[in-house]
C-alpha positions in Angstrom: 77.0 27.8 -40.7 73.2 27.6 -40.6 71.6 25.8 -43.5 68.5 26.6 -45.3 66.5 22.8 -45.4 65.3 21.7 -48.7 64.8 18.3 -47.3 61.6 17.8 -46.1 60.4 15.5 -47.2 63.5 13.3 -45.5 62.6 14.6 -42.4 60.4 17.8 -41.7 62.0 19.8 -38.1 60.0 19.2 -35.7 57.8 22.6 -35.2 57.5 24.7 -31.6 54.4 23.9 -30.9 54.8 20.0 -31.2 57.8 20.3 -29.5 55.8 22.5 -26.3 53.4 19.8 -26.2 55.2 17.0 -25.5 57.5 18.6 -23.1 54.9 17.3 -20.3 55.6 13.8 -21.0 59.4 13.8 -21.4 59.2 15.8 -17.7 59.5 12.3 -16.3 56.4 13.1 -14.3 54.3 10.5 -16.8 52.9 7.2 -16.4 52.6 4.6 -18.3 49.0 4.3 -20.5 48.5 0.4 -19.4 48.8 1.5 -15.7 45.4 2.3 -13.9 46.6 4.6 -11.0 46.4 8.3 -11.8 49.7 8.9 -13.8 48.9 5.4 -15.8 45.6 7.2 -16.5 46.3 10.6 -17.5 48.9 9.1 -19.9 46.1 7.2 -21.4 44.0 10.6 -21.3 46.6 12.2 -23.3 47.5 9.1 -25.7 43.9 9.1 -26.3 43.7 12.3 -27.2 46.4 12.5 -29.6 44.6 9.3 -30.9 41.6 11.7 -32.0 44.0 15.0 -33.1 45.4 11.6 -35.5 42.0 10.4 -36.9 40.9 13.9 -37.2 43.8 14.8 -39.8 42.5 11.9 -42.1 38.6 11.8 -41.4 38.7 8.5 -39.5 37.8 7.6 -36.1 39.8 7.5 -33.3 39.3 3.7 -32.7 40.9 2.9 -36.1 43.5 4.3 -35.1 46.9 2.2 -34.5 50.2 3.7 -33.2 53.6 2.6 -34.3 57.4 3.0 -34.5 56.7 5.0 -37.7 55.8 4.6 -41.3 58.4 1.6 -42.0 56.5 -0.1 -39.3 53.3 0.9 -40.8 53.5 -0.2 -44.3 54.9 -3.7 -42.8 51.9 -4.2 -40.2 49.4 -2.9 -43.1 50.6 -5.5 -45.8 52.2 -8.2 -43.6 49.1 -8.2 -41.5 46.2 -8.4 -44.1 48.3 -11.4 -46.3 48.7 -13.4 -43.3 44.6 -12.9 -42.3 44.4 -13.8 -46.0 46.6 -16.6 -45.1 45.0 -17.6 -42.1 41.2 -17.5 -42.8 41.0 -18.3 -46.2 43.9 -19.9 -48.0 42.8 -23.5 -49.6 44.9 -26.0 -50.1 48.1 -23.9 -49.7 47.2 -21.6 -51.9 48.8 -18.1 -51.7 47.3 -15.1 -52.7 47.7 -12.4 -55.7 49.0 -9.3 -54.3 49.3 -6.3 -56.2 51.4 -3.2 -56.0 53.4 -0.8 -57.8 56.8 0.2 -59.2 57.1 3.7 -57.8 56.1 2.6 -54.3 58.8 3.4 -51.2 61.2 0.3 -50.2 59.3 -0.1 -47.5 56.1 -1.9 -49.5 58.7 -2.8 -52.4 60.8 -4.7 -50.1 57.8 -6.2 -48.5 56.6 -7.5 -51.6 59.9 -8.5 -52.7 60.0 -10.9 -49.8 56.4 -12.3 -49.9 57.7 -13.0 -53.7 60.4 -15.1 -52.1 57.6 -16.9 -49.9 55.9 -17.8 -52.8 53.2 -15.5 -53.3 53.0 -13.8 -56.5 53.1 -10.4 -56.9 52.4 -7.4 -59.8 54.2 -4.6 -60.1 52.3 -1.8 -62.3 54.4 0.6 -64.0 53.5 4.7 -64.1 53.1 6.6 -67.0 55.8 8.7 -68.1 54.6 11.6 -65.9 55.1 9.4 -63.0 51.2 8.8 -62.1 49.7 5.6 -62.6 46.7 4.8 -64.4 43.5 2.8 -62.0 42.9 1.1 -65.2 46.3 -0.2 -65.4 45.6 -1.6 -61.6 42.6 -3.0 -62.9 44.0 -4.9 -65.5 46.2 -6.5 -63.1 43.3 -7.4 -61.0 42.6 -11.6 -61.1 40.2 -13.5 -59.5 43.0 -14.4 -56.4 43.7 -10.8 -56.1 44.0 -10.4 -51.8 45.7 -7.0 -51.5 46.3 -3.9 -53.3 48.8 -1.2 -51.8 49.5 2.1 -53.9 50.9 5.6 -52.5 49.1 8.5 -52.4 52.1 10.6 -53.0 55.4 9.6 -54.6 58.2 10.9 -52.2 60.4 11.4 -54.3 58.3 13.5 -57.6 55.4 14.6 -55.0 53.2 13.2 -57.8 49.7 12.5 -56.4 47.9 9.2 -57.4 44.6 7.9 -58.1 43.7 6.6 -55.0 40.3 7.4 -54.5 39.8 5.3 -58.2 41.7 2.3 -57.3 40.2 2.2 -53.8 36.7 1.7 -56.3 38.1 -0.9 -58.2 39.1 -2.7 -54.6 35.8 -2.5 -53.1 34.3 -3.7 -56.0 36.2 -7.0 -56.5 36.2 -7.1 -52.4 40.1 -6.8 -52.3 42.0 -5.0 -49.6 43.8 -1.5 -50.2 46.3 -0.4 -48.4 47.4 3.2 -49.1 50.8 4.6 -48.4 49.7 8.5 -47.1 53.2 8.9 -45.5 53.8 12.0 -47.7 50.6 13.3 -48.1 49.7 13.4 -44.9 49.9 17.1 -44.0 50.3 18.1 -47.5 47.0 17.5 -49.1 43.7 16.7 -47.9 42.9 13.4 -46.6 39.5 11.4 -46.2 39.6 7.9 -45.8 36.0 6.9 -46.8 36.5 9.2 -50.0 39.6 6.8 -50.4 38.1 3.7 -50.1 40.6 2.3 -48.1 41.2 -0.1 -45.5 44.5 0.8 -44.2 46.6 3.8 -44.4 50.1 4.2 -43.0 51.2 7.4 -41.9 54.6 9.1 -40.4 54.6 11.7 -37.8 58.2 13.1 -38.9 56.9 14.3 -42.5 54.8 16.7 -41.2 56.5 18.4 -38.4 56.3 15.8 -35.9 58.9 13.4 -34.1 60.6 10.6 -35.4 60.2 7.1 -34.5 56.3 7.4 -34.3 53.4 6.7 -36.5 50.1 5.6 -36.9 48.1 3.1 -39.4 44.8 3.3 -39.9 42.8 0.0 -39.9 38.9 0.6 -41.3 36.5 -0.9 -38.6 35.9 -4.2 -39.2 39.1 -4.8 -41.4 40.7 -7.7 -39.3 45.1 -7.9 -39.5 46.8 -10.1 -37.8 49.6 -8.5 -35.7 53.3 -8.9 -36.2 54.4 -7.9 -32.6 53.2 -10.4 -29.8 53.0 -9.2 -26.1 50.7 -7.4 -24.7 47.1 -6.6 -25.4 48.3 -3.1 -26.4 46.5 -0.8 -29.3 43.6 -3.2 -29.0 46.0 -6.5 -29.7 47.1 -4.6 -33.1 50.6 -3.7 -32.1 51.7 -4.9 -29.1 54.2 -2.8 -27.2 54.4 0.2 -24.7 53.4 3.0 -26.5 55.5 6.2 -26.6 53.9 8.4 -25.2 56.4 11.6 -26.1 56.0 10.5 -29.8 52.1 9.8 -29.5 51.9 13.1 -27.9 54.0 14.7 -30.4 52.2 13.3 -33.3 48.5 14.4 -32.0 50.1 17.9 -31.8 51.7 17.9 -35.2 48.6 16.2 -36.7 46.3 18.8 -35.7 48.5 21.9 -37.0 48.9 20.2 -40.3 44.9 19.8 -40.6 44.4 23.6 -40.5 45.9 23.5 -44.0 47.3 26.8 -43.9 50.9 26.3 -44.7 50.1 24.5 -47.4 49.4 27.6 -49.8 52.3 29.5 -48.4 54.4 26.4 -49.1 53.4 25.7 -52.9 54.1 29.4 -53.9 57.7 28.9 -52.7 58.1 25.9 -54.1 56.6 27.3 -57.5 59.0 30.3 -56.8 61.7 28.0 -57.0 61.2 25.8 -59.8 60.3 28.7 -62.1 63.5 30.6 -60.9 65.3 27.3 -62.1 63.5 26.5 -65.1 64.6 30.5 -66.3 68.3 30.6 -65.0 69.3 27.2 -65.8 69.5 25.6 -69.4 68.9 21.7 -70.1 67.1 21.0 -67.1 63.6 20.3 -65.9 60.8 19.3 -63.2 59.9 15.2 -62.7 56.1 15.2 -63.1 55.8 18.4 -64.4 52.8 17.6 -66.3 50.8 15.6 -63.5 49.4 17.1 -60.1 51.8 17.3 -57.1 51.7 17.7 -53.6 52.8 21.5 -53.2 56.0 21.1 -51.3 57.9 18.8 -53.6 60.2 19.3 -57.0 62.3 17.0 -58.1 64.1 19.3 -61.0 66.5 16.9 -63.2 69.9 18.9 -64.7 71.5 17.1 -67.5 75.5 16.9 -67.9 75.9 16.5 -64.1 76.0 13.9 -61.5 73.1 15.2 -58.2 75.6 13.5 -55.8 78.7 15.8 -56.7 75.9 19.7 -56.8 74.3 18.0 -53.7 77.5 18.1 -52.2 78.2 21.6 -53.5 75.1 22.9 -52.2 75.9 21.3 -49.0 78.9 23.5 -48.6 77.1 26.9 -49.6 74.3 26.2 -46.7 71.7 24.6 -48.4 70.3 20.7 -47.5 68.6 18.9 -50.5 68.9 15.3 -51.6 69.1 13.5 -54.9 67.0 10.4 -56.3 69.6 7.8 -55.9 70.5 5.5 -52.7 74.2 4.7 -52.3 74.6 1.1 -51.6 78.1 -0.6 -51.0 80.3 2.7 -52.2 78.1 2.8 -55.7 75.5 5.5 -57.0 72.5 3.5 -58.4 69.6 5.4 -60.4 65.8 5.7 -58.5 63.9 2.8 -59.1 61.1 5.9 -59.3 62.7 8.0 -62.1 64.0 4.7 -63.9 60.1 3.5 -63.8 58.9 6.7 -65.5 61.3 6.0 -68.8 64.4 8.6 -67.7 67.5 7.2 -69.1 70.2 6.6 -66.2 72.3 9.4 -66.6 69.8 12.0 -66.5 68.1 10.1 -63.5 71.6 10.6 -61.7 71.3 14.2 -62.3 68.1 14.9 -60.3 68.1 16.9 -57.1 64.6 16.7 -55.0 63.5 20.0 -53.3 61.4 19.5 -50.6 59.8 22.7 -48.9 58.6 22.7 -45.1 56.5 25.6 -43.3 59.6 27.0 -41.7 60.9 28.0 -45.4 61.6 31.5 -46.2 61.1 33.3 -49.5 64.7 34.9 -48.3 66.1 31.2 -48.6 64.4 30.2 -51.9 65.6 33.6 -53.6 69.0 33.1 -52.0 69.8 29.5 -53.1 68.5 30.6 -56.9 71.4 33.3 -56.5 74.1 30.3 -56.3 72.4 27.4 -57.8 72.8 28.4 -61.6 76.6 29.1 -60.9 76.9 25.4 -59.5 75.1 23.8 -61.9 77.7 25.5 -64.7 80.8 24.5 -62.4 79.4 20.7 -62.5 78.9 20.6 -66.3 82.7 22.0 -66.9 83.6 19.3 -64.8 81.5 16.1 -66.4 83.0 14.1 -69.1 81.9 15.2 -72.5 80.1 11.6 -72.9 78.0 11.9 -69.9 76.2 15.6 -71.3 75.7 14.1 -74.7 74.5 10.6 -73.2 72.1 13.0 -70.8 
């Protein structure tokens, strides 16, 4: 049974014309980029220009940018890599920097942070406001003196509530701290300038905006030094060591450059508007994380009280239709999102979110036809949810 995918913002499918263009170099007929005889070459030729298709989608130039296994990889290189520069260059007497972050951030900076608290370095976690943004006065408040790093999303992944980067990237350059943005679902999905951002690094994905997985790219400002986390050789100009893949690279230029055009994105936010007001006037109880702040245009995260998401997710599942819910299973147990929890929802009606995420390949056909069976399911659940759960809600 084909299924209608809600889940972009998991993974977006990998569009035609990304897929064309790297054909070429999954052929076998390419080199590698480090290699100076012709096919060595003309693998460089097209790693470099997928390099610039890459800067171009964020304003940057092509120098600053940095491939990598993706945005995981990213995040780690941006934060890892300034703290120990920090570390290296101007730690006195032991001392460890202040680092800064915040609570609605994806595990890949939270567990960073988590484990540079267990190395001793302390760390502030800012909390959002009950629409899910947070506030670049809050950020400055937590500013000190010792401040070294400041990492902060650009859009939450899992409200598609956009934050104030552009104002906290201010505050950094004023107090000479480096900011590390987290663009990895944004890219593609709302304009991007890094000099309007004030940033010095921004990690970014490939496979959120209709490229491959396993590739992506941070941006290092010019002149921002990082120290690198791989050792071999003097790849990505001794940033990231490693043989670059080229299919991926390729792939990523490709998918880059389509989602610059920006014209999907209108298209996109219409269905996804479609869809939440279709919800909002079928289905009682129930309503749209960060309704009330801006969003990227792909993404709703609609909450329905009186049922568990895992149990509809799974009902939607067997009707056709791929969407996920807030919470991360770990060790056979259903925990709450760390992002909903940090905007004030109480647990149970955190369990009951379901996140919508809308790519280009989405149909008005398969938004009107999963509103057809949605309310039904969401009825079925609540018949089947203790009484104490609903009225807990």
């Amino acid at each position: 049974m084909a299924c209608a995918y809600f889940d972009n913002n998991a993974n977006s499918p990998v569009a035609p014309e990304v897929l064309e263009a790297m054909l070429p170099a999954l052929s076998g007929g390419a080199g590698n980029a480090s290699s100076i005889h012709q096919r060595g070459q003309a693998a460089k030729a097209a790693m470099e220009r997928a390099r610039a298709q890459v800067a171009g989608l964020i304003h940057a130039q092509p120098n600053e940018i940095v491939f990598t296994s993706g945005g995981t990889e990213s995040d780690n290189l941006a934060i890892r890599g300034a703290v120990a520069e920090w570390m290296a260059t101007r730690a006195r007497n032991g001392a460890k920097p202040h680092l800064i972050t915040t609570r609605i951030e994806h595990h890949a900076v939270l567990h960073v942070f988590e484990d540079l608290e267990r190395q001793g370095h302390e760390v502030t976690y800012v909390a959002p406001r009950a629409d899910g943004r947070i506030e670049a006065a809050a950020i400055a408040a937590a500013m000190r003196p010792d401040t070294a790093l400041i990492s902060a999303m650009l859009a939450n992944n899992e409200t598609g509530v956009l934050q104030p980067a552009a104002e906290i990237g201010a505050l950094a350059k004023a107090a000479r701290v480096v900011f590390h943005v987290d663009a990895i679902q944004a890219a593609g999905k709302v304009p991007i300038h890094v000099d309007g951002l004030g940033c010095q690094l921004l990690s970014l994905s490939a496979h959120k905006f209709h490229g491959p997985s396993g590739v992506g790219a941070l941006y290092v400002r010019r002149g921002t030094r990082l120290r690198p986390m791989l050792l071999g050789g003097h790849h990505e100009r001794d940033r990231r060591a490693g043989t670059e893949n080229l299919p991926g690279i390729v792939g990523m230029g490709a998918a880059a450059e389509m989602a610059g055009d920006g014209t999907a994105c209108a298209r996109v936010g219409a269905l996804r508007d479609r869809l939440e007001a279709g919800v909002l006037a079928a289905i009682e109880h129930c309503g749209v994380a960060g309704a009330g702040a801006e969003r990227v245009p792909n993404t709703s995260d609609i909450y329905f009280d009186g049922i568990e998401g895992e149990a509809l997710l799974i009902a939607l599942d067997l009707h056709g239709f791929c969407v996920s819910t807030g919470a991360a299973c770990s060790s056979g147990a259903i925990e709450p999102s760390h992002v909903l929890l940090a905007m004030g929802f109480a647990k149970p009606r955190a369990r009951g979110c379901i996140r919508f995420s809308l790519g280009r390949q989405n149909t008005v056909e398969e938004v009107d036809a999963l509103l057809q069976v949605l309310p039904g399911l969401v009825e079925r659940q609540r018949r089947l949810t203790p009484a104490k759960m609903v009225r807990s809600a």
